[in-house]
C-alpha positions as CSV (number, residue, x, y, z in Angstrom):
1,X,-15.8,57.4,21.4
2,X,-12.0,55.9,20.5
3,X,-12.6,53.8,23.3
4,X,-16.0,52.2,22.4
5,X,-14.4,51.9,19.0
6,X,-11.1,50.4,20.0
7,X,-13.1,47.7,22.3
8,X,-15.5,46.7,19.5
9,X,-12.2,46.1,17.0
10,X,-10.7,44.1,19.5
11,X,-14.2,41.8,20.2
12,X,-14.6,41.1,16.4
13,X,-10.7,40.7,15.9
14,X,-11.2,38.1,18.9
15,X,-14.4,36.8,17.2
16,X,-13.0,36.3,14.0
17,X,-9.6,34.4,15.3
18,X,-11.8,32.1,17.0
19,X,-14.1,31.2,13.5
20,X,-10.6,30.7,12.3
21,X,-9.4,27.9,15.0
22,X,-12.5,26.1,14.6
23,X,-11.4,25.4,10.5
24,X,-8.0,24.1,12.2
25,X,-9.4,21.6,14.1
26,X,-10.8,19.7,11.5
27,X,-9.6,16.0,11.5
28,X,-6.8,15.1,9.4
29,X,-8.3,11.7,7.6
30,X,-6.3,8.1,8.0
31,X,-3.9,6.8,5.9
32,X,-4.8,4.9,3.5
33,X,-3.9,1.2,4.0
34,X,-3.3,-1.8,1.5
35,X,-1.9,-5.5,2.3
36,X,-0.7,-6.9,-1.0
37,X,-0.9,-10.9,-0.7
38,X,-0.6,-13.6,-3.5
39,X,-1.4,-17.1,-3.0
40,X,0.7,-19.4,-3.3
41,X,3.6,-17.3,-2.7
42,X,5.9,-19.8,-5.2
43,X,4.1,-21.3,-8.0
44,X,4.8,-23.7,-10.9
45,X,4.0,-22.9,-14.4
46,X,0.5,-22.7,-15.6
47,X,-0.8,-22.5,-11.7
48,X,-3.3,-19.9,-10.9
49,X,-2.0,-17.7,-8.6
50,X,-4.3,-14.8,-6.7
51,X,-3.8,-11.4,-6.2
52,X,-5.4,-9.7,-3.4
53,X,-5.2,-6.3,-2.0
54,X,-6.7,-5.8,1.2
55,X,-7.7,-1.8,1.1
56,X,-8.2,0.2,4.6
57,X,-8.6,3.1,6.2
58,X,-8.3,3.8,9.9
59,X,-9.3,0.2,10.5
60,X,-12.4,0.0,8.5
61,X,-12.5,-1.8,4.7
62,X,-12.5,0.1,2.3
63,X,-15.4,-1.0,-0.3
64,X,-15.2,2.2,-2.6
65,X,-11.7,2.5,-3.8
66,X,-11.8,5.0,-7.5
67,X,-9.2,2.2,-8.6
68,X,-7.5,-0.6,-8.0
69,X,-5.0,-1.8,-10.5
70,X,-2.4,-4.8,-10.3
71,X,0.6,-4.3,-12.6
72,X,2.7,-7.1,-13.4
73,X,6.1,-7.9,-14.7
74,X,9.0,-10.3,-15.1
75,X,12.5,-9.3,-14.1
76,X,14.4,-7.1,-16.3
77,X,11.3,-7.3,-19.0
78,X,10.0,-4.0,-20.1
79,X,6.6,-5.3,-20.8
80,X,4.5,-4.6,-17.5
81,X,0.8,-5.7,-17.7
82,X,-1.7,-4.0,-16.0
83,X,-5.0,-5.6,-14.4
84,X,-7.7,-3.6,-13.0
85,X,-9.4,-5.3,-9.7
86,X,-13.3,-5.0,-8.6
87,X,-14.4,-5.0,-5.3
88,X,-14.8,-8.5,-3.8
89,X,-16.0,-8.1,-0.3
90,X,-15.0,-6.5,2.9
91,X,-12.3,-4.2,1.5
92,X,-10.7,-7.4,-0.6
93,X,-9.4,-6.2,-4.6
94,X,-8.6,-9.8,-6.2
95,X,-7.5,-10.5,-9.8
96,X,-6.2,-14.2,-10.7
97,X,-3.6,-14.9,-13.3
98,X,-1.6,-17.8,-14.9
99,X,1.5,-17.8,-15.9
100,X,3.4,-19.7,-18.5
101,X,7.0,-18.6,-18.2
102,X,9.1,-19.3,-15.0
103,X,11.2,-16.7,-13.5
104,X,11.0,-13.4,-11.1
105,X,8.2,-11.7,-11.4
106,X,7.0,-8.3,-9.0
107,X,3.3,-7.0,-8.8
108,X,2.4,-3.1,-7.6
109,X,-1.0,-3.0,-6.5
110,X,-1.7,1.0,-7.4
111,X,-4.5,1.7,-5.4
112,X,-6.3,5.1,-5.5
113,X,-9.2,5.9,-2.6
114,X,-10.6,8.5,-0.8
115,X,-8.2,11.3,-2.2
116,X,-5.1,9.1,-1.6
117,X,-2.6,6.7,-3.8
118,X,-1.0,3.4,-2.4
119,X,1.5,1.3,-4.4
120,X,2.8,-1.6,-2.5
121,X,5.1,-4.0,-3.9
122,X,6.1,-7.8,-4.0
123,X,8.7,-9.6,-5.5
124,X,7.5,-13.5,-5.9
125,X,8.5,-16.6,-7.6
126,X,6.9,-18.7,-10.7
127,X,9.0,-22.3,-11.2
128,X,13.0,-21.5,-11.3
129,X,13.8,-18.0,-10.1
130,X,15.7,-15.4,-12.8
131,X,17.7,-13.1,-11.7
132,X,16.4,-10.5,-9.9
133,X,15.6,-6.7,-11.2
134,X,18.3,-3.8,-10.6
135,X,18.0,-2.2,-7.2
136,X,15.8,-5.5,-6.2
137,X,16.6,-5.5,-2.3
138,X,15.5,-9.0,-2.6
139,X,19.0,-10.3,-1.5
140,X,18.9,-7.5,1.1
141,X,15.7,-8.5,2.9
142,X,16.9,-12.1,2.7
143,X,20.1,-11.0,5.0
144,X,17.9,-9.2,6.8
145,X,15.7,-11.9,7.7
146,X,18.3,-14.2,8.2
147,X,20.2,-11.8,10.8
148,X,17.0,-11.5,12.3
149,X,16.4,-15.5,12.5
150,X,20.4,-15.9,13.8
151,X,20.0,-13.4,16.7
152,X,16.6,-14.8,17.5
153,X,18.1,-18.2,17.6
154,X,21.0,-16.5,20.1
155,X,18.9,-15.6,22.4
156,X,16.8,-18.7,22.9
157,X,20.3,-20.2,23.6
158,X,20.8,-18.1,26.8
């Protein structure tokens, strides 16, 4: 009698462990992708310039994003606007603004889908550039890409 009892503990403990692998296997979803572009990247004052987020997940557009905001600012302002985006087509947010004030200027493009947040950032140029924001690693990526542009140069040379 222990023994039928003992073998039918171990059958449903070996049942039950196997209901719980199947739960584990469930697919952990894509990250959530988002190319910030603005066009033109320099502008003048008073030019139109276009905001667009291009929202993805696991290689597929993303047409159903729960928000998509573009906030705004000008180095070392504290005002920061924010502009919510629609849906455009095939996973493209856009907004257009003109500005009439040269200088600095950054954009985040908060972007909420599918459970998940995404704030890429730009830094990009209306008429005369101000100086740039506190912990801007604007001058950094600048020696970056320039170190990268010498030693690619380098090499061509041998």
């Amino acid at each position: 009698m222990k023994r039928v009892l003992f073998i039918l503990l171990a059958v449903t403990a070996i049942m039950a462990g196997c209901g719980k692998e199947d739960t584990q296997e469930e697919e952990i979803p894509k990250l959530l992708e988002v190319e910030l572009s603005l066009s033109p990247d320099k502008s003048e004052l008073n030019q139109t310039v276009t905001f667009d987020a291009m929202v993805s997940q696991g290689g597929e557009a993303v047409t159903d994003a729960e928000e998509v905001k573009f906030e705004i600012w000008r180095s070392k302002d504290e005002h920061h606007e924010m502009i919510a985006a629609k849906h455009n087509k095939d996973g493209s947010y856009k907004i257009e603004k003109t500005f009439d004030q040269e200088g600095t200027f950054y954009v985040y493009a908060h972007v909420t889908a599918r459970g998940m947040h995404s704030m890429p950032k730009k830094e990009f140029i209306v008429g005369k550039p101000s100086e740039p924001e506190d912990g801007s690693n604007s001058q950094m990526e600048n020696m970056e890409k320039d170190k990268d542009s010498s030693e690619h140069d380098s090499t061509e040379h041998h």
